[in-house]
Steps between C-alpha positions, in 0.01 A plus 500: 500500500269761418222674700125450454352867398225618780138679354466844654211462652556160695567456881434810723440716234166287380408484855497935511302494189237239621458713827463835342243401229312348798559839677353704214203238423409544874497880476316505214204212661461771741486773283245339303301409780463876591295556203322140452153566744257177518128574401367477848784800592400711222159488608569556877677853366228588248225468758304834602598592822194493790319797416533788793313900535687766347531747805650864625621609774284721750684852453559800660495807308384877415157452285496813272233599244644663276366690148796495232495740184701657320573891409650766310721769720365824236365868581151415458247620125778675253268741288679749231409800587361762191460854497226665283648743331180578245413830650926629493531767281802448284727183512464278854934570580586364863664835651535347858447270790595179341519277778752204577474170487360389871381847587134435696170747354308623817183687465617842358817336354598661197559266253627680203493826364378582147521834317560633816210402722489260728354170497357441857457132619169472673341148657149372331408234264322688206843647288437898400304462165399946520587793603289592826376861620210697690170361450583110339393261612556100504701215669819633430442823682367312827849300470680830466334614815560192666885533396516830624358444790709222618770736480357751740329754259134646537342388148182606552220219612689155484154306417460733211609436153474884407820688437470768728666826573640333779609207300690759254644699801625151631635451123708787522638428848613182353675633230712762700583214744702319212616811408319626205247751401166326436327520187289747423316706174826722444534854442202459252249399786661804729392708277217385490412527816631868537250620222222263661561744874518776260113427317370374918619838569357670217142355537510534832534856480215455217254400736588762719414787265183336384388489859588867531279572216176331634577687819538856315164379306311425823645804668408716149134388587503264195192288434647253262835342553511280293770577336714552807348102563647386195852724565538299834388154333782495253768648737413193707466228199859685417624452870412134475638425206800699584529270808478188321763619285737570828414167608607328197824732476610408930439122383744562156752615736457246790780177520357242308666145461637377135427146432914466386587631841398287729549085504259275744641184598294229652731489802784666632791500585622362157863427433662628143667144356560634125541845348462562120542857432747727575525906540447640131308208347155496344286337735354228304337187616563382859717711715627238814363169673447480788371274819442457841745712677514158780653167417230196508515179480191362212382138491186322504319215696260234445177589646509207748867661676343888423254388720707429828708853441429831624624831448756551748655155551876449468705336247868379449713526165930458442638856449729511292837328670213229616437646828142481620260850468162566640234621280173566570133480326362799316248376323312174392290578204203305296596372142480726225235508231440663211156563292426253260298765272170366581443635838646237684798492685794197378763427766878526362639311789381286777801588759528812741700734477755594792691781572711512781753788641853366517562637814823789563780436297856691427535672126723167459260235570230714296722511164583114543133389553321733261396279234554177600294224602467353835360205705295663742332298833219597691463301799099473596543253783701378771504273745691639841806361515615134412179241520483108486392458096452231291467506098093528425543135374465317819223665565144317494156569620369295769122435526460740735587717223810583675846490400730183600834386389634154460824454738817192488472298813713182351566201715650148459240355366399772232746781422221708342255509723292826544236628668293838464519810745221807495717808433371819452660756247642874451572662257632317131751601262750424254369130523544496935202548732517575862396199698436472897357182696550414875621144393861528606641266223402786267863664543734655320717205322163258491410311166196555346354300156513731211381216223542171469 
């Protein structure tokens, strides 16, 4: 008798099935349900939440007011430096004294040598445009006496702008201090002056013998001497002019100063930063630049920050492996103008300039910084020490035309409620103000409304 064949999925095996589809379609319900939200849900999420103030906390901190710029590390107004060489006789050749790279002009520097004379740095704005001797005058004389003076020389009356004797003696004292001979008229004006003594001389012993004569004539009983009269007039008018002559001859010989040996500089010491000529060349065009012999620090400020700085005041900057330097402030000066050609004066720039002194620094720190650009602080203000601050935004006027702020004192029944304390402020910057008040909720750690 043969056996009935069984279906593979009957008997237990259906029963697994069923309860693992059911399994699976449960998982998924839930799964679904995750995702499926009912109108009234989606609207419960969606909902604004209750509206609250936007507050900060009551602070304590160091308020600083500070004025930020920025500034170039440079020696300060490069100028190329020209010598006039119009009045050299022969070609201008450099022969000597050509200076290196970072060597610093004083007053009676040399600062080259031409042809063999010297070229003698000397401090004043007006640059040597003539040569100067005895009896010129003008404003570059009374600069050359000024100059002179400074360095401890007798130049004859310092309010005067007359090139004196003095001021040529004092010429002359200059030149032998650098080492030189001064300038003077040559063997030319020596002799010169030898035949000028030799013609005083001469008419002096003139007017001798025509004084001898009127005596022998008066003596001799003589009536009329008027010949004797006119001897002695033209051995005087001879004397005179003989005189003048001497004069003229002691001046010739006398130190005078050759516009291509001496070079003014509006301020000194100056630092040498280029060189273009060397020992044998034909000195044309500029010689060297040069510039402040100190290293500055040059930015500007808006008028509003030039007017809380002084001269004086410190500053901070990175050096150059980012520790912090002390500077201080030189200068703080108007903006520039320029004439517009019609008598009026047009402003190039509405910012200050500032110029502050970096402060000591090592021959490192001074090659690393030179020419670069830093972030330089000046702090104006400060309060003492750490104070309780809030940002200027919760501050309001009261109608006292005080100052209040608007503190957190939530409860149960309202989690924003505020109220508004009297407060009276410091000092504000960088978006903080100082704020006291002898409410004791006002605190460091307190909540105060912002915005809302």
């Amino acid at each position: 008798m043969s056996k009935k064949k069984q279906h593979p999925w009957a008997g237990k095996r259906l029963v697994a099935l069923i309860a693992a589809v059911a399994v699976v379609s449960l998982l998924a319900g839930v799964l679904i349900m995750q995702f499926l939200v009912s109108p009234a849900e989606l609207a419960a999420r969606t909902e604004a939440p209750e509206p609250g103030p936007v507050t900060a906390v009551v602070e304590e901190r160091v308020i600083e007011n500070v004025v930020t710029t920025r500034g170039e590390v440079t020696y300060a107004d490069p100028v190329q430096v020209a010598v006039d060489t119009a009045f050299t006789e022969g070609r201008p050749i450099v022969t000597g004294q050509v200076p290196e790279v970072g060597a610093v002009f004083e007053a009676a520097s040399v600062a080259l040598e031409v042809v063999g004379r010297p070229v003698i740095v000397l401090p004043g704005e007006l640059p040597s445009y003539r040569s100067l001797s005895i009896g010129m005058r003008g404003p570059d004389v009374f600069q050359l006496k000024q100059a002179l003076a400074a360095l401890g020389y007798w130049a004859g009356d310092p309010e005067s702008d007359l090139f004196e004797w003095d001021t040529s003696t004092a010429v002359g004292e200059l030149f032998q201090r650098v080492g030189y001979s001064p300038s003077t008229g040559g063997p030319e004006a020596t002799e010169s002056l030898r035949m000028a003594e030799n013609s005083v001389r001469s008419a002096e012993t003139a007017v001798t013998v025509a004084n001898a004569a009127w005596n022998a004539a008066v003596a001799g009983g003589a009536t009329d001497l008027s010949v004797e009269n006119a001897g002695i007039t033209e051995a005087k008018a001879a004397r005179s002019d003989a005189y003048a002559a001497l004069e003229e001859a002691q001046i010739a010989v006398q130190p005078t100063l050759p516009s291509g040996e001496v070079l003014f500089m509006p301020s000194l010491p100056r630092r040498v930063d280029e060189v273009f000529v060397k020992r044998g060349d034909a000195l044309d065009g500029p010689a060297m630049t040069v510039s402040g012999a100190t290293l500055t620090i040059q930015g500007t400020v808006s008028s509003q920050d030039a007017e809380l700085l002084t001269p004086g005041m410190p500053a901070v900057y990175a050096g150059p492996g980012g520790e912090e330097l002390t500077a201080t402030i030189v200068s703080i000066d108007a903006p520039t103008s320029k004439s517009s050609g019609e008598g009026e004066g047009e402003q190039t720039s509405d910012r200050y300039q500032l110029k502050l002194d970096p402060g000591s620094l090592s021959d490192e720190q001074i090659s690393e910084l030179r020419g670069t650009n830093v972030r330089v602080t000046i702090p104006v203000a400060s309060t003492e020490g750490t104070v309780m601050a809030v940002p200027l935004a919760a501050l309001s006027a009261a109608p006292d035309g005080g100052n209040r702020v608007e503190i957190l004192v939530p409860t149960q029944a309202d989690p924003f409620a505020t109220e508004t304390v009297a407060v009276s402020v410091g000092l504000a910057a960088g978006g903080f103000v100082e704020i006291k008040s002898d409410d004791a909720r006002i605190e460091p750690g307190a909540k105060v409304v912002v915005g809302r």
